[in-house]
VMD Tcl script that draws the C-alpha trace (Angstrom):
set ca {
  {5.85 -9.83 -21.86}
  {9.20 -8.63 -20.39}
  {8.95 -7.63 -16.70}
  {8.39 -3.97 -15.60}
  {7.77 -4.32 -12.33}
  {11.15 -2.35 -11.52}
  {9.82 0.58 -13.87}
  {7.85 3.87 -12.29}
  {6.00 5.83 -14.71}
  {6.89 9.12 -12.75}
  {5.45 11.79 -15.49}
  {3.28 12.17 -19.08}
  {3.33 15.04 -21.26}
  {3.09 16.02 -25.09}
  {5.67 17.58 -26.16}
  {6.53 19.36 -29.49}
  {9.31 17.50 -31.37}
  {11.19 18.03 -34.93}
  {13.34 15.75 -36.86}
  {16.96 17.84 -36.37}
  {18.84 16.61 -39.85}
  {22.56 17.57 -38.61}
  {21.97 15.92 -35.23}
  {19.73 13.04 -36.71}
  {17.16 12.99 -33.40}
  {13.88 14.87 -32.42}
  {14.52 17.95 -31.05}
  {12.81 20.73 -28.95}
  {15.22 23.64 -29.35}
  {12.95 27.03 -30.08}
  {9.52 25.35 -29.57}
  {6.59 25.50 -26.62}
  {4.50 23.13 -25.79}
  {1.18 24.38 -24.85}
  {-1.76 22.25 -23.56}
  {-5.15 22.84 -22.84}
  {-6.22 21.29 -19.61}
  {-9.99 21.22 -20.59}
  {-9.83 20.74 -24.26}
  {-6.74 18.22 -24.19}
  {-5.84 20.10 -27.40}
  {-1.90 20.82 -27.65}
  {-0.67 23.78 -30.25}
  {3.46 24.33 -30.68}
  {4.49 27.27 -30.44}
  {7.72 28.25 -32.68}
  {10.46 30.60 -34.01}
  {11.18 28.53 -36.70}
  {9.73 26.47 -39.50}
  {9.64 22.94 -40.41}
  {7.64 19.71 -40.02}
  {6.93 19.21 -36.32}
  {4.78 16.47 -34.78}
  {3.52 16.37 -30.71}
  {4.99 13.16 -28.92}
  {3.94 11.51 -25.51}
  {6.84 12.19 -23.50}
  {7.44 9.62 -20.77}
  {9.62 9.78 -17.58}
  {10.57 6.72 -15.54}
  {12.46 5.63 -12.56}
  {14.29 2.17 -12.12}
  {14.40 0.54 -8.71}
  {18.04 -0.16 -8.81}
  {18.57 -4.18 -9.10}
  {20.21 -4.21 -5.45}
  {17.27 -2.62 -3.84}
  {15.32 -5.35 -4.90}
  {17.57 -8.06 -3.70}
  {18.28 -6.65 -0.47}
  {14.49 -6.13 0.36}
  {13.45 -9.54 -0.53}
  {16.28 -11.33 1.47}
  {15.08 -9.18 4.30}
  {11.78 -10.13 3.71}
  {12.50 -13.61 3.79}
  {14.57 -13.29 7.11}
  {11.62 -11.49 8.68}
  {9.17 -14.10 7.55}
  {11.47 -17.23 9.25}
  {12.00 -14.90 12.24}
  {8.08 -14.79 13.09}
  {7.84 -18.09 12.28}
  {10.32 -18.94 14.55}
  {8.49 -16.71 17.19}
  {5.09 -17.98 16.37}
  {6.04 -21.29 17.02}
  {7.72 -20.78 20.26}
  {5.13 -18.58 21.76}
  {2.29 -21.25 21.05}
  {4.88 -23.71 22.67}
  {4.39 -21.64 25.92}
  {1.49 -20.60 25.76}
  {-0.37 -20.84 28.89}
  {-4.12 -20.43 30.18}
  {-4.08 -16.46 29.69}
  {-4.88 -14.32 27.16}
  {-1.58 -12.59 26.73}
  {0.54 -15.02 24.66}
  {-2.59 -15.73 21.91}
  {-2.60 -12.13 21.39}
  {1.09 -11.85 20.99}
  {0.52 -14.74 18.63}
  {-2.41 -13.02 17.14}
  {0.08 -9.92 16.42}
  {3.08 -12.08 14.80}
  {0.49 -13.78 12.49}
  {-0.69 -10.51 11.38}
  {2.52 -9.25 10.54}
  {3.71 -12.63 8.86}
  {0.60 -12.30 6.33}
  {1.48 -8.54 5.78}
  {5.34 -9.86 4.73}
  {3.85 -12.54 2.83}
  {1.77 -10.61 0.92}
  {3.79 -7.73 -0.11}
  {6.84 -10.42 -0.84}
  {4.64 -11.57 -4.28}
  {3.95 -7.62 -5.27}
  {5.85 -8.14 -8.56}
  {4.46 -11.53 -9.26}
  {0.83 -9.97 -9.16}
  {1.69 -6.70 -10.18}
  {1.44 -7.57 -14.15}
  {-2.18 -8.73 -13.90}
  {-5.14 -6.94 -13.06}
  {-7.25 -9.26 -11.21}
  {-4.06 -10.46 -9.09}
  {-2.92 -6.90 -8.13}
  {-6.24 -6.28 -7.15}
  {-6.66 -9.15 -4.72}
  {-3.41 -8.69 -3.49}
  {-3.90 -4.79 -2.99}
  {-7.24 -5.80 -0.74}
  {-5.36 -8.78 1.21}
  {-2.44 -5.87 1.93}
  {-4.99 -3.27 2.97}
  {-6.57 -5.77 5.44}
  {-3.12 -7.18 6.61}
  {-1.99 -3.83 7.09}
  {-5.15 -2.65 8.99}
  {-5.25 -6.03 11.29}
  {-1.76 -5.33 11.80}
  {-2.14 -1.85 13.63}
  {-5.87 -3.07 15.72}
  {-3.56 -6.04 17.37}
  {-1.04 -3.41 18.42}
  {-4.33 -1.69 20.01}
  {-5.36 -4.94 21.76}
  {-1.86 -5.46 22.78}
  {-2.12 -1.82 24.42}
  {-5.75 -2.04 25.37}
  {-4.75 -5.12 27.17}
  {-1.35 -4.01 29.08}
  {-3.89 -0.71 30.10}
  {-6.41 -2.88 31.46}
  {-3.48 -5.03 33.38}
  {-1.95 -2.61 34.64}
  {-4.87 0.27 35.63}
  {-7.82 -1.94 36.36}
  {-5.90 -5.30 37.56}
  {-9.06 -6.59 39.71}
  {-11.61 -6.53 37.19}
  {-8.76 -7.46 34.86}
  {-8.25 -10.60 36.82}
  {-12.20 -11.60 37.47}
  {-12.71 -11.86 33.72}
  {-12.59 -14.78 31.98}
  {-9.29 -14.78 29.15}
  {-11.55 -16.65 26.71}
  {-14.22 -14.16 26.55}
  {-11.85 -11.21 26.71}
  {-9.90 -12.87 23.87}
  {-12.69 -13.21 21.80}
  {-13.29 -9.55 21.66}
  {-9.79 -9.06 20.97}
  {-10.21 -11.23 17.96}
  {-13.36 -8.94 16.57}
  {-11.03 -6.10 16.84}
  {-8.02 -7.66 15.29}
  {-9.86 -9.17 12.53}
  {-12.90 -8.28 12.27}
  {-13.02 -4.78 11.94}
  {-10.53 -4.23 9.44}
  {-12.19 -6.26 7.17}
  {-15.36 -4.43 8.01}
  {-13.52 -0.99 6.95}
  {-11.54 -2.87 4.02}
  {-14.83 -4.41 2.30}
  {-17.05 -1.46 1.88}
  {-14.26 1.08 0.97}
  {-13.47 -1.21 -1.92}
  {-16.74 -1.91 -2.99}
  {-17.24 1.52 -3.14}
  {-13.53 2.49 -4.65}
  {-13.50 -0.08 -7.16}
  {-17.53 0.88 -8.08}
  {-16.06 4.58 -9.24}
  {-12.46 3.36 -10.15}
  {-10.85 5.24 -6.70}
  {-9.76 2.59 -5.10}
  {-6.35 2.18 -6.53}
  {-4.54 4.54 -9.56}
  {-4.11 3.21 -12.89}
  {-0.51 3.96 -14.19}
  {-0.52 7.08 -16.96}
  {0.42 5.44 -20.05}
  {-3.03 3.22 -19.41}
  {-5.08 6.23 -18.74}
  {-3.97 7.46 -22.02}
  {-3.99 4.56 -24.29}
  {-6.63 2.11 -23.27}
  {-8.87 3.47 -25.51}
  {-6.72 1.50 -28.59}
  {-7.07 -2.12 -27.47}
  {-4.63 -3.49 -29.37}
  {-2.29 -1.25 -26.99}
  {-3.97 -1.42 -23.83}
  {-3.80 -5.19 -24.03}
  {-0.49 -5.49 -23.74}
  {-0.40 -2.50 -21.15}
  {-0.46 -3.47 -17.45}
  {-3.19 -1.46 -15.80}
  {-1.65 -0.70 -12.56}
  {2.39 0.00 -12.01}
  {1.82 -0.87 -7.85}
  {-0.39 -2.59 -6.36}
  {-1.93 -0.60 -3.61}
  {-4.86 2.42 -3.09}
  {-3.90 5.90 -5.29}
  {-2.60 7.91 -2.63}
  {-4.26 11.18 -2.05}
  {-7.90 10.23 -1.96}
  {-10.70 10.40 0.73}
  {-10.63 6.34 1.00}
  {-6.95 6.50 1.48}
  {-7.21 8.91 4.31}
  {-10.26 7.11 5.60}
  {-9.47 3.33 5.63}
  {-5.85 3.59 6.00}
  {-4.11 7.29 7.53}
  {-7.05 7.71 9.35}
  {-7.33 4.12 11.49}
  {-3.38 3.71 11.88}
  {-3.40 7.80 13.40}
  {-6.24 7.09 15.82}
  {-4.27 3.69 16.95}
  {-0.83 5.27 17.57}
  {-2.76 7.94 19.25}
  {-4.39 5.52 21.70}
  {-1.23 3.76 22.35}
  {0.68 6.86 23.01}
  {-1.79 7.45 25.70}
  {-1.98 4.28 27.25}
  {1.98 4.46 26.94}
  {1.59 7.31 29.40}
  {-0.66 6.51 31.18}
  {0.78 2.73 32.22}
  {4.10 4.59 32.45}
  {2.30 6.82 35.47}
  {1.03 3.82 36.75}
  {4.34 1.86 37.35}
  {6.04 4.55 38.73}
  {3.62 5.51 41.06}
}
mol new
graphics top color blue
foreach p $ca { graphics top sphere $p radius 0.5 }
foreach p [lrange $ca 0 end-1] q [lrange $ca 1 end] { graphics top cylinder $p $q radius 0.2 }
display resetview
C-alpha cells in the first residue's frame, strides 16, 4: 500500500458532476449541489439538461517533502541532545532531589520525541496508531506534571527553605514521581477507556467514515490520517487543554512568587 502519511484529508462533499464532451472532463458549470444534513439525500439542481451523476469530492493537503526532512533531523538532534544531558546529569548527580527530577524531566521529554518520531510508521495501522496515540497522550501529560514538580520544588526551596531542608529528598522524590508519572496515566487510562468505548477518543479520517461500510474498500482504507485525540471534544479539553492550562497557571505563579522572594 503506497504511503499517505504526507496526505490530509482536509474536506468531503458530493458534488453534482456532468461529462462536458468539448472539454472531455466532469464539469459543474450551471449546477447546485444540495444536501440534506438529516436525510444524507443530495438532489442537483440545474439550468440545463443532460446525464449528471453526484461524486465524492475530496480535498487534500501535502506536507511538503522538506517539512518532513527538516522535522525529523531535528527530532533526531533533540533526541541525542537529552541523551547527552541525561547522561551527564546522572553523572553528577548528588544526594538531593534536584538533579533526579531534572533527570525525571529530560526522560519525559526524550519519550515524547521518541514517540512522535515513528507517527508515520504507525500511522497506517489501526492498532499501532492507537497505542502510539495513548503512549503520546501520557508522554505529553508526564511531560507538563515534571515541569510542575520542577516549580513545586524551586517554590518550596526558595519560600519554605527550613522545612524544605528537614525533609528527607527520598521521600519528597517519591511524591514527585506519583505526580510525574503517576497521575497522567491515571487521567490517560480512563479517558481512553471511555473514548475508545464510544469511538471519541481519536477522529477517524472522512473518506473512512464514508466508506467503511463496503469492506472491500475500507480494507484497504487507513482508519485514522493522525494519530492523536479528535480535537474539539470534552476528553480533549479534559485530559489534555485542561491539565497543561492549570500547570502553566501554577508555574506562572510560583514564577512570581519566587521572583518576589529573591528580590526581597
Amino acid at each position: 500500500m503506497k504511503n499517505t502519511s504526507n496526505l490530509r484529508i482536509t474536506k468531503l462533499q458530493h458534488v453534482c458532476r456532468f461529462i462536458d464532451a468539448a472539454l472531455r472532463k466532469y464539469s459543474g458549470l450551471g449546477c447546485t449541489t444540495i444536501t440534506n444534513d438529516v436525510t444524507g439525500d443530495v438532489t442537483c439542481v440545474c439550468n440545463h439538461l443532460t446525464v449528471f451523476s453526484v461524486l465524492m469530492a475530496m480535498e487534500t493537503v501535502t506536507l511538503p517533502h522538506g517539512v518532513k526532512i527538516t522535522s525529523y533531523t531535528t527530532e533526531i538532534a533533540s533526541i541525542v541532545a537529552l541523551i547527552i544531558t541525561i547522561a551527564i546529569l546522572h553523572h553528577f548527580k548528588g544526594e538531593n532531589d534536584r538533579v533526579p527530577v531534572q533527570i525525571n524531566l529530560s526522560v519525559a521529554l526524550l519519550l515524547l520525541y521518541e514517540v512522535n518520531i515513528s507517527h508515520d510508521l504507525v500511522v497506517l495501522h489501526e492498532t499501532s496508531c492507537m497505542v502510539f496515540t495513548l503512549a503520546n497522550h501520557c508522554c505529553l501529560l508526564s511531560l507538563g506534571f515534571w515541569f510542575l514538580v520542577e516549580g513545586i520544588r524551586l517554590l518550596m526551596a526558595t519560600s519554605f527553605p527550613y522545612s524544605f531542608r528537614s525533609q528527607e529528598p527520598d521521600k519528597r522524590l517519591k511524591i514527585f514521581i506519583v505526580v510525574g508519572w503517576i497521575v497522567p496515566a491515571l487521567i490517560v487510562m480512563p479517558s481512553a477507556g471511555v473514548g475508545f468505548h464510544y469511538d471519541i477518543y481519536m477522529k477517524p479520517q472522512p473518506f473512512y467514515e464514508q466508506c467503511h461500510c463496503h469492506s472491500n474498500q475500507s480494507s484497504s482504507i487507513p482508519k485514522y490520517d493522525r494519530c492523536w485525540l479528535d480535537p474539539g471534544t470534552p476528553i480533549f479539553y479534559s485530559t489534555v487543554v485542561a491539565p497543561l492550562a492549570l500547570v502553566l497557571f501554577v508555574n506562572l505563579i510560583i514564577i512570581v512568587k519566587t521572583t518576589h522572594v529573591i528580590f526581597n
